[in-house]
N, C-alpha and C positions, 0 to 999 in steps of 0.2 A: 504494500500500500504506500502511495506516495500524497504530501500534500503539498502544495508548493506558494508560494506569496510571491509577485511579482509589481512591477513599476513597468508602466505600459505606455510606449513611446509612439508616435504615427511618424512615419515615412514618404517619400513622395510627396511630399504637401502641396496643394494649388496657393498660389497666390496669395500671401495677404493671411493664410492660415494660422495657427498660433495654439497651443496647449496650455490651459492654464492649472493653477491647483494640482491636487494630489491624482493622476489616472492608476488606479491596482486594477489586479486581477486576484483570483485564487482558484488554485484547482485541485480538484481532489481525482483519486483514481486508482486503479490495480496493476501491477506489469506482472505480468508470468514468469520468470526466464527458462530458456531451452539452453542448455548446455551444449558447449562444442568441443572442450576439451574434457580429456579427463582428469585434470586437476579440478577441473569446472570454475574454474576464475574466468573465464570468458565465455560468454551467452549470447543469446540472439533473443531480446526483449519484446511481447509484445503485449500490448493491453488497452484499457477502455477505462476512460475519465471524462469526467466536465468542466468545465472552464467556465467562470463567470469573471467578465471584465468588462472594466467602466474608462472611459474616457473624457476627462474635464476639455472643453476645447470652446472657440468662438465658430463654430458651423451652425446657421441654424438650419434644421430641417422643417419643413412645415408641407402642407398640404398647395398644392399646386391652382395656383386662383383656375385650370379651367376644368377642375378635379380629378385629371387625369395624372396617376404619377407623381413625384414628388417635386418642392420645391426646395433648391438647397443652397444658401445665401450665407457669405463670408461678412461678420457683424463687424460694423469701427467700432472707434474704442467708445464713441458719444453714447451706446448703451449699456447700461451698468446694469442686467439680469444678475437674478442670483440663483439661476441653476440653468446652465446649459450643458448637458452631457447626452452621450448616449452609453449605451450598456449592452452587452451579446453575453449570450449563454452558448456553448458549443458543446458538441457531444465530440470527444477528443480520441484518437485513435494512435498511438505514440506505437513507433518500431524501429526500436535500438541494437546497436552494438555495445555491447557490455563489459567493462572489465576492469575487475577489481584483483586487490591485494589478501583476500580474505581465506580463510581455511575452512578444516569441518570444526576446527576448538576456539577461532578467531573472531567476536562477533563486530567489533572495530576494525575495518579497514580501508585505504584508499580506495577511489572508484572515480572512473572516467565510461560515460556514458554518449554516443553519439549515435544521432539518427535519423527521423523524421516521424512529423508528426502530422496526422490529416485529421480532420474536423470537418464537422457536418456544423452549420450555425445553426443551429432551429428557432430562434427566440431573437429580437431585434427589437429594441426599444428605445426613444430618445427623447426628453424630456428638456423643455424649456418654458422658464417661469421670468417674470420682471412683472412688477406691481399688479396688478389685477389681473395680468395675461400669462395663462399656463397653457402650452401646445403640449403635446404628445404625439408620437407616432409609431406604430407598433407592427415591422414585419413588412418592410417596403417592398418594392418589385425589384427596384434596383439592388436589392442585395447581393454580393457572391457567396450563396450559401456554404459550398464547397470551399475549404482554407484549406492551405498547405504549406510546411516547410522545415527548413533542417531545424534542428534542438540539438543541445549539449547541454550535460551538465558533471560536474567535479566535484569533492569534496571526500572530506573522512568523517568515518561515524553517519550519523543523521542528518549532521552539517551540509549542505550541500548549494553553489552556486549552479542557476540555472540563466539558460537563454535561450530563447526561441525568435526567428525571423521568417516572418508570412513572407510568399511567396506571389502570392496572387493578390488582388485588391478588394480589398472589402467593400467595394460596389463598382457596379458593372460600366459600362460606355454610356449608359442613359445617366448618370451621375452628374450633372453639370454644374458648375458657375456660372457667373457671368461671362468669366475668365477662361475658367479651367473645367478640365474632367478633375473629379473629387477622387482621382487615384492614392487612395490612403491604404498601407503595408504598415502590418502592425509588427512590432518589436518588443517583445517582453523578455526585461532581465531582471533576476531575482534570486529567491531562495527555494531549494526543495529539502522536505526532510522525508527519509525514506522510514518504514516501520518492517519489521520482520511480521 
């Protein structure tokens, strides 16, 4: 069982974009490992988690004045909301190469872990408030539900640094600015603690 706490960065940014406050994620989950040797210090990882992460940003999304699709608009700084984020839920699918320092009497040991990781998003939510105006939008078209991409992580004991980099965009070509296609690649680096 692994749980992991991350700080969650966007990439690709269009124009004029900007991340504010605190973006985490946290994910919880199971890896299997299959053994390859027969000391069995190296494995071939595979398993099933969830991910739940929030991104603090100035994007606003809103519904589209001709109610088709979404509307998604880069805020100046002249408005001062006090909640603009969105948040995904992903159902996570991680498949590593595994290998650690560890024995059959050793339960502390080094470990470097590399691989990929593919998610299904099922859940999209985005929420923006400033004085009597709360918008919501929940599960747009433009989403890419499909994510993918490499992970690594390191550490001894429980301890462990993690990093993951999206591969693909978290919304599709219908995604626009004024400016820009809303090409955002997420980047989470953090901690994982692994359990027996």
């Amino acid at each position: 069982m692994y749980v992991g706490l991350t700080f969650n960065l966007l990439s690709n940014q269009p124009t004029d974009f900007s991340q504010n406050g605190l973006s985490a994620g946290l994910q919880v989950g199971i890896i299997r490992d299959f053994p390859i040797n027969k000391r069995r210090n190296k494995a071939i990882g595979v398993g099933i988690g969830v991910a739940l992460d929030t991104y603090n940003q100035n994007l606003f999304i809103g519904e589209n004045t001709e109610g088709v699709g979404t509307n998604f608009e880069i805020l100046d700084n002249q408005i001062n909301e006090d909640v603009n984020r969105f948040t995904t839920y992903t159902l996570e699918f991680p498949l590593e190469y595994r290998w650690r320092t560890s024995t059959a009497t050793k339960y502390s040991f080094w470990r470097i872990h590399a691989g990929f990781k593919f998610g299904y998003l099922f859940r999209f939510k985005s929420t923006f408030q400033v004085a009597e105006t709360d918008v919501e939008r929940i599960n747009l078209p433009e989403i890419n539900s499909f994510q993918y991409g490499p992970s690594f992580s390191f550490g001894y004991g429980a301890f462990n640094f993690q990093g993951y980099y999206g591969l693909n965009t978290l919304f599709n070509s219908a995604a626009s600015t004024d400016n820009d296609n809303v090409n955002l690649q997420v980047i989470r680096l953090g901690l994982v603690f692994y359990f027996l």
